[in-house]
N, C-alpha and C positions, 0 to 999 in steps of 0.2 A: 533266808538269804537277803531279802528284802531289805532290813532294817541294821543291819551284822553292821555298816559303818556308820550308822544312826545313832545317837544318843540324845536322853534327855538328862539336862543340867538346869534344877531350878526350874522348872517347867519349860524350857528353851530344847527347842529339838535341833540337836547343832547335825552339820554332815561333816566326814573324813575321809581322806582318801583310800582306797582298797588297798592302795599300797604302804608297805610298813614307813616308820619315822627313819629319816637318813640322815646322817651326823652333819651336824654343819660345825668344821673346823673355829676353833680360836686363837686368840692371838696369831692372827696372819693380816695382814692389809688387803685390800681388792687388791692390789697389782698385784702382789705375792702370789696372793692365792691364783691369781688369773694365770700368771704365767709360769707358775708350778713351778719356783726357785728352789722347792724342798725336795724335789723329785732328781734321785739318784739319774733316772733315767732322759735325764731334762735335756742331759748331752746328745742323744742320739737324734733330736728333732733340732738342733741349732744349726744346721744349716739348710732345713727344709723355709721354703719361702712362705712366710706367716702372712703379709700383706703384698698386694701388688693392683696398681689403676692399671682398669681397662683401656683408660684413653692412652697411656703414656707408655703403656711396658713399667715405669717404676717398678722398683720393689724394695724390701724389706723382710730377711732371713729373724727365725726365731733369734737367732747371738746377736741379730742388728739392735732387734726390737729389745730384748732384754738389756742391751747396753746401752742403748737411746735413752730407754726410760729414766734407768739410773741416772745417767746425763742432763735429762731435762730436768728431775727434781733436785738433783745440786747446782742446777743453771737456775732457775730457778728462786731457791735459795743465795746461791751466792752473787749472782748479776743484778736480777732484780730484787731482792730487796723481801721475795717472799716471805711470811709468816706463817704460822699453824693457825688453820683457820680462816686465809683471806679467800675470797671471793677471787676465782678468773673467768671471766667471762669469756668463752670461745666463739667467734662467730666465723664461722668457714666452713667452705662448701665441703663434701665428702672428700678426702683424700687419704694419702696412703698413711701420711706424720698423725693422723686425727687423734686412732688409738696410743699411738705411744705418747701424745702430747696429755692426751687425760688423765693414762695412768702415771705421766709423770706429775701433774699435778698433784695428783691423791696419793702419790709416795711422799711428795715434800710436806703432807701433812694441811694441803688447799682442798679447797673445793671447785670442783668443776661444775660450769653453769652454760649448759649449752643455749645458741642462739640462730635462728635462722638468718641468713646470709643474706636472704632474698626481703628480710623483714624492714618496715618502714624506718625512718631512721627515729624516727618519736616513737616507736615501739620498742627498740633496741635501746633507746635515752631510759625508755622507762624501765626496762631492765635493769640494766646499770645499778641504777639511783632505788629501786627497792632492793634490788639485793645487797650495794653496799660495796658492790667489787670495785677491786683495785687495779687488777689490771686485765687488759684486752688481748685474745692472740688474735687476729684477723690478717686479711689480705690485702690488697693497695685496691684495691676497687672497693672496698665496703669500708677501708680508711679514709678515702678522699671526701664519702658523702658524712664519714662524721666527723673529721679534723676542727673542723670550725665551731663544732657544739661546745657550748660552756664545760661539759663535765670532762671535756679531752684534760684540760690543765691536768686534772690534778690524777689523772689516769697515766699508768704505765702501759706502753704497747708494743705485743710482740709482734713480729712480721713474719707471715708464714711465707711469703713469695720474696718479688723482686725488691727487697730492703733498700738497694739503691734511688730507688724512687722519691722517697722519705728519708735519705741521711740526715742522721740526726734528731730526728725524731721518732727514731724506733728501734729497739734491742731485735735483729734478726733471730730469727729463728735456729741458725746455722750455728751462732754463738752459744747457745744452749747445748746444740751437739756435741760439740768442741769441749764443753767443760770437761776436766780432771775432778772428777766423782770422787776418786781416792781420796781427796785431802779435805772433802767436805763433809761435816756432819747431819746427817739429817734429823729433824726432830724425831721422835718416838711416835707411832700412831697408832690408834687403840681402835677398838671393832666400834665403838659408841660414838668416834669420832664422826662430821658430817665430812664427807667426801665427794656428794654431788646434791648440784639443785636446779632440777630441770623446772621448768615453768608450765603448769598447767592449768585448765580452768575448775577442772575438776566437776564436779558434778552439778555447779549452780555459779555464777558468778563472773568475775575477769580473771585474766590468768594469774595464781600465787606460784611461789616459789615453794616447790616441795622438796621438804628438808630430809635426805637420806643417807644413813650410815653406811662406813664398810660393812658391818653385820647386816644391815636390810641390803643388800647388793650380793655378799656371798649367801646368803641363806635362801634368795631370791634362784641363781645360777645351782646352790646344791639340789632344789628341789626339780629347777626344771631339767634337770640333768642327770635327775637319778639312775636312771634306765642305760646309759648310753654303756654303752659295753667297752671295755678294753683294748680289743681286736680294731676298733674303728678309730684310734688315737692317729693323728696324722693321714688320716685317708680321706676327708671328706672337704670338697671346697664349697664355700658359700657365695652368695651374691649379695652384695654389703651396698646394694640401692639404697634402702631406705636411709633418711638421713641420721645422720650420728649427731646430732643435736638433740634430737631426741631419744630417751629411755631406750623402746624399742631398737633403733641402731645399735646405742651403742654398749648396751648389758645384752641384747636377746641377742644380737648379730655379731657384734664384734667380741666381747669380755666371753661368750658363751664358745665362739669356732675359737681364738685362742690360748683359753683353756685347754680343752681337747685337741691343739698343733694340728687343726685344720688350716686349711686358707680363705684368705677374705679377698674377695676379686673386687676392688671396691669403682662406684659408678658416681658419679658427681650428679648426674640427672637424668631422668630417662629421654630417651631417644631410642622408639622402637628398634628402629636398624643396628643401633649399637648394640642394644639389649640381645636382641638373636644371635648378633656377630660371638659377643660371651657367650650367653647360653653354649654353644658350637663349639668353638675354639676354644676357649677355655675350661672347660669340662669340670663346668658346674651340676654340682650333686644337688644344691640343695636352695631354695631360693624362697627367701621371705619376702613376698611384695603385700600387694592391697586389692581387693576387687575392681578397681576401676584399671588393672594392669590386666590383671586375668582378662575383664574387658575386652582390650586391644588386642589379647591373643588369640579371643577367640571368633574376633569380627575382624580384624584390620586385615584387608589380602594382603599386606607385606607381608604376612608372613608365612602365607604362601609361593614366597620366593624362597623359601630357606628345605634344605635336606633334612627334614625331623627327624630319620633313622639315624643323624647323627648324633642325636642329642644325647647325654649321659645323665642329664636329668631323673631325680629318684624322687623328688619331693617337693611340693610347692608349700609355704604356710603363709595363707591371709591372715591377719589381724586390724585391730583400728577401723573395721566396719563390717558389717552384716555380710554373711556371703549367700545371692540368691540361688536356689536351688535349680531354676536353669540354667543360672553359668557353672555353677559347679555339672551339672549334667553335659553342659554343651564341651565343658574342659573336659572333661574326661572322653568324649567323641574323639577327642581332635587331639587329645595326650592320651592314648590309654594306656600305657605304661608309669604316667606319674602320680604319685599317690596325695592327695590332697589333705592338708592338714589345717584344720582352722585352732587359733590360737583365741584364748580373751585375756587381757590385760590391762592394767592401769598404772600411768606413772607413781597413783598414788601406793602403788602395792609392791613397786620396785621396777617394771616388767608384768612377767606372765605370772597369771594366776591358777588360768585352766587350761589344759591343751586338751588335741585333737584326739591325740594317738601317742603313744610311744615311738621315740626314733628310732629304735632298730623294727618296731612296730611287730613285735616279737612276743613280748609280754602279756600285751591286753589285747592288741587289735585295734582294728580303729573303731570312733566311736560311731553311732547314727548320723545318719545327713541329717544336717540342720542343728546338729548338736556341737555344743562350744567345746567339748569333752568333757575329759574326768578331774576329779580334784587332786592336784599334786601331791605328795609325801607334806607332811606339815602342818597341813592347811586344815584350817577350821573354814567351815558356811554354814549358812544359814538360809533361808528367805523369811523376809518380816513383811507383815501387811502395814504397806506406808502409813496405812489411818490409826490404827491401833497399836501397832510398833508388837504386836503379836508372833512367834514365831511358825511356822505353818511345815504340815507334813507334806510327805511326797506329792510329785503331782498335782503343786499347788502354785500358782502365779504371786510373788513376791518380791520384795527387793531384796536384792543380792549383799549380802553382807561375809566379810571374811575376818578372818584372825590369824595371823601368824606373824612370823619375824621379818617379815619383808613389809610390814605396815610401817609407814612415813611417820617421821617425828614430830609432824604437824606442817601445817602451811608459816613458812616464813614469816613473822612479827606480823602473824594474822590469827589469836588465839581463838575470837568469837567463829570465823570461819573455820577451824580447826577442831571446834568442838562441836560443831552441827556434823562433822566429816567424821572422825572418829570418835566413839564415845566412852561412856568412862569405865566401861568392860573388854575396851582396847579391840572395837568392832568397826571395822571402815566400812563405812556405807556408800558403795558403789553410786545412786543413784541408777543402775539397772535394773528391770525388772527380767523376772526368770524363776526357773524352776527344776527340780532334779526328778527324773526318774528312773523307776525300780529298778533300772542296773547301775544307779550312779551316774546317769549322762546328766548334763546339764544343759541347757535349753536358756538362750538368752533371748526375751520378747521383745523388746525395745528398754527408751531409756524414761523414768517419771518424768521428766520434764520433758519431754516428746510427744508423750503420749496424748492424740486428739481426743477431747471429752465434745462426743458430737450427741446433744439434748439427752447427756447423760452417760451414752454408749461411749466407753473407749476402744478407740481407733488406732493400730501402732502403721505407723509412717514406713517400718521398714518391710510390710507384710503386704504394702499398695506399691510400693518401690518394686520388689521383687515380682508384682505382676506385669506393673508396667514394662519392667526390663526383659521379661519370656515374650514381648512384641517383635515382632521380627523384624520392623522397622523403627524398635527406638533403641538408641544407644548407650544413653544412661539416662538417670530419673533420680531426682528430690522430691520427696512428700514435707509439707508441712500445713502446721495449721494456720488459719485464719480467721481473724475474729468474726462475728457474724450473729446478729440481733437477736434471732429467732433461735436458731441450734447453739447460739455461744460459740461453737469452733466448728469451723467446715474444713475438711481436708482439701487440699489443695497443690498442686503438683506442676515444677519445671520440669519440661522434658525437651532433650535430645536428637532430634529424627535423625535416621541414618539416610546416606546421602544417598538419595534416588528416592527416599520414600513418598509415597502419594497420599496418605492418608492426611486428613483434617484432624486440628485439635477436637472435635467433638466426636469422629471417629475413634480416638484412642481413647473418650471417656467413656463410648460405649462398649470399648472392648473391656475397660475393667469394671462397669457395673454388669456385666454379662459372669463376672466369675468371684462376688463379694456380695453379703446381706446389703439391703437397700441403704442401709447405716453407713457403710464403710466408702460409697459410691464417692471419687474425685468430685470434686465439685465448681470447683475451678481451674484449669489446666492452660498453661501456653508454656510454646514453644521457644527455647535458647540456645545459643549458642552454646554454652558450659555450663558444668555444674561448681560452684564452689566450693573445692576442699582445701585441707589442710593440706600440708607437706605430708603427714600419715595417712590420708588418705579417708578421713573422716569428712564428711557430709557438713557445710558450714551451714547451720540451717537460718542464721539472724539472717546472712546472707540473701540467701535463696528467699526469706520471708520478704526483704526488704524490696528485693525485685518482684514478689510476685503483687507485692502493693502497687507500686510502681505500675506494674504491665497493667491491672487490673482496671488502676484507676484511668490509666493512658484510654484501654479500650472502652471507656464508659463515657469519655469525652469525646 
């Protein structure tokens, strides 16, 4: 049984999923396919409520959303000016218009380029101007801080909010509603077409623009979706937190509960108290966050103000960072009815790669704690030893490499980066390391370029995190390395205290050399305010390195 989804090709011992290959439709578009325009039964879910903000009551019925779309890719088309193929950059906070404005993009034959809202404005400049795009949807507060930048001229922009603000300099949004779809054509659009280009850093580098097909989008959603059963069409609501500028939001959260005529309850940003007030009232089944949320739920007393027998809560799923085995232990103290699900993914792979568990969780069961889970329908892996590009058997620590149809069509007019990233066996190398065992779990150790080489011994960052964080008085924790004469790299760690705690930084370095080889022991440790992450909820480690010089040097003067 061992080896039954094991094969060697060429001396390469690739792995497969346990579960059989699952068709992934053609000739359909991601919106098509998302919003099941082929399905006789498409009728009965059009007036159930597909999206709706928490903060505002909005909403948006499947018939809105299915004729929105249509509407914006012939607004689109016919107002501004679109072409097959241009660039729109979105930068807007989470909202209810998000999903219909993407998929209207990617019907009129565009591509959508999501951007944080909250991002610099020479970050958002630099977006622009590698990717090419021609036109902006944004809002009047993240319009005003770019109106005056050189590249506005020759940009188109739409207005998702108060359009009066900016008369005249900007196509509202509301105008795209409004379009007569009947009388426009739209171009043709093929599964090879590119239809989004989210921006990542990927496994080494600054951030490129990763180039993705409707086909790597639907093949991405058939696979994670294989499982869902019929019976649960229209029944399940999701919590659509995470941002939709990113992958994650808006193929794992939004393109994925659409699909299946759930609802998307969507949050513009967290705010504990809001967060509880949905969970409750709005009877959320199903909630993709990130460990530094689990976090807050499982330390913050607010929410100990809240009635938990109310909750309808079935399932939680972290992605975008390590989940420690004490919060996962302490969530389930404090939830023990919700089932926890860890996801791993990469924009470079479309979304999800591996998951926890099955959604009806029916099928296979969930996997081991600590395990990223199993390999989807489709999916080829491998692990390779980074020095010898060797491919390695079970049970063996390697880099995470994958093959299938949800693999990016390379980084944006970045070929040299694109060929160190996927190679020419059409194998994307994650830059994770990890390893599979003999039931097909997968095990992710950390990431290559993370990994502390301390006078030789490596060190992973997320295995000193997860100690630090079982403290009873620290809140969250960064590891990273630091350079250092004699060992080369010394690990080194920001941390947290929770508020009332008494302990000294040197106390919390002896609580982790009390439960790590002498190799692994913190070696420089202060205390901050925050940790810096992304919007996904990923660990910014230049960040965190750059302060911990900082601190280090500060306390030596």
């Amino acid at each position: 049984m061992a080896d039954q989804n094991a094969v060697r090709e060429e001396e390469e011992i690739i792995f497969r999923s346990p579960f059989p290959a699952v068709l992934v439709p053609e000739n359909i578009s991601l919106p098509e396919f998302v919003l099941r325009t082929d399905w006789k039964e498409n009728e009965k879910f059009s007036n159930n409520v597909a999206l709706v903000e928490a903060s505002t009551g909005k909403e948006y019925t499947y018939d809105q959303v299915f004729s929105l779309t249509k509407k914006v890719a012939a607004g689109l088309v016919q107002t501004v000016g679109v072409l097959k193929g241009d660039v729109v950059l979105v930068v807007l906070p989470n909202m209810a218009e998000y999903p219909i404005i993407v998929l209207g993009i990617m019907l009129a034959g565009a591509v959508f380029s999501g951007s944080n809202p909250a991002a610099h404005v020479t970050e958002i400049e630099k977006q622009v101007r590698d990717s090419g795009a021609k036109i902006l949807v944004t809002v009047s507060s993240v319009f005003y801080q770019l109106c005056n930048l050189e590249f506005m001229a020759s940009i188109t922009v739409i207005m998702a909010d108060d359009h009066s603000k900016v008369e005249g300099k900007s196509v509202p949004l509301a105008t795209l509603f409004e379009t007569d779809d009947s009388v426009i054509e739209l171009p043709v659009v093929g599964q090879n077409d590119l239809c989004a280009l989210p921006y990542s850093s990927g496994t080494t580098g600054a951030s490129k623009g990763v180039m993705l097909t409707h086909r790597n989008l639907i093949a991405n959603l058939c696979s994670t979706l294989f499982d869902v059963d019929e019976s649960l069409l229209g029944k399940f609501t999701t919590l659509g937190l995470m941002p939709f500028f990113h992958i994650y939001g808006i193929t794992g959260i939004c393109c994925a509960t659409l699909r299946n005529k759930g609802k998307v309850v969507v949050m513009s940003r967290f705010d504990l108290r809001l967060f509880m007030d949905v969970l409750i009232n709005c009877g959320v089944n199903f909630a993709p966050i990130v460990p530094p949320i689990m976090l807050a739920l499982v330390k913050n007393p607010i929410v100990e103000e809240y009635d938990l027998s109310r909750l309808q809560l079935k399932a939680i799923m972290t992605a975008a960072a390590p989940l420690a085995p004490d919060l996962q232990r302490a969530f389930h103290e404090k939830f023990p009815g919700v089932e926890v699900q860890e996801a791993y993914g990469l924009t470079e792979h479309s979304c999800i790669t591996l998951t926890h568990c099955s959604p009806d969780n029916n099928i296979r069961g969930i996997a081991k704690k600590k395990s990223v889970g199993f390999i989807l329908p489709n999916l080829e892996v491998k692990f390779v030893d980074p020095e010898t590009g060797k491919s390695l058997p079970r049970n063996c620590q390697g880099e995470l490499c994958v093959r299938s149809q949800c693999v990016m069509q390379g980084y944006y007019q970045k070929p040299r980066e694109t060929e160190t990233t996927v190679d020419s066996q059409g194998w994307l190398h994650t830059g994770d390391v990890g390893f599979i065992d003999d039931d097909g779990d997968v095990f992710i150790v950390d990431r290559i370029k993370e990994l502390i080489k301390y006078k030789g011994f490596q060190v992973a960052p997320a295995e000193l995190e997860a100690i630090l964080l079982s403290h009873p008085s620290v809140d969250d924790a960064a590891v990273v390395p630091l350079a250092d004469e004699e060992a080369g790299e010394i690990p080194a760690a920001c941390v947290v205290k929770k508020a009332g705690g008494t302990e000294s930084e040197d106390d919390i370095l002896k609580f982790v050399a009390s439960q790590v080889a002498s190799y692994k022991k913190v070696r420089v440790l202060h205390f901050v305010p925050s940790i810096p992450k992304s919007s996904s909820g990923k660990i910014l480690r230049r960040l965190v390195r750059d302060n911990l010089l900082n601190l280090t040097k500060a306390a030596s003067n």
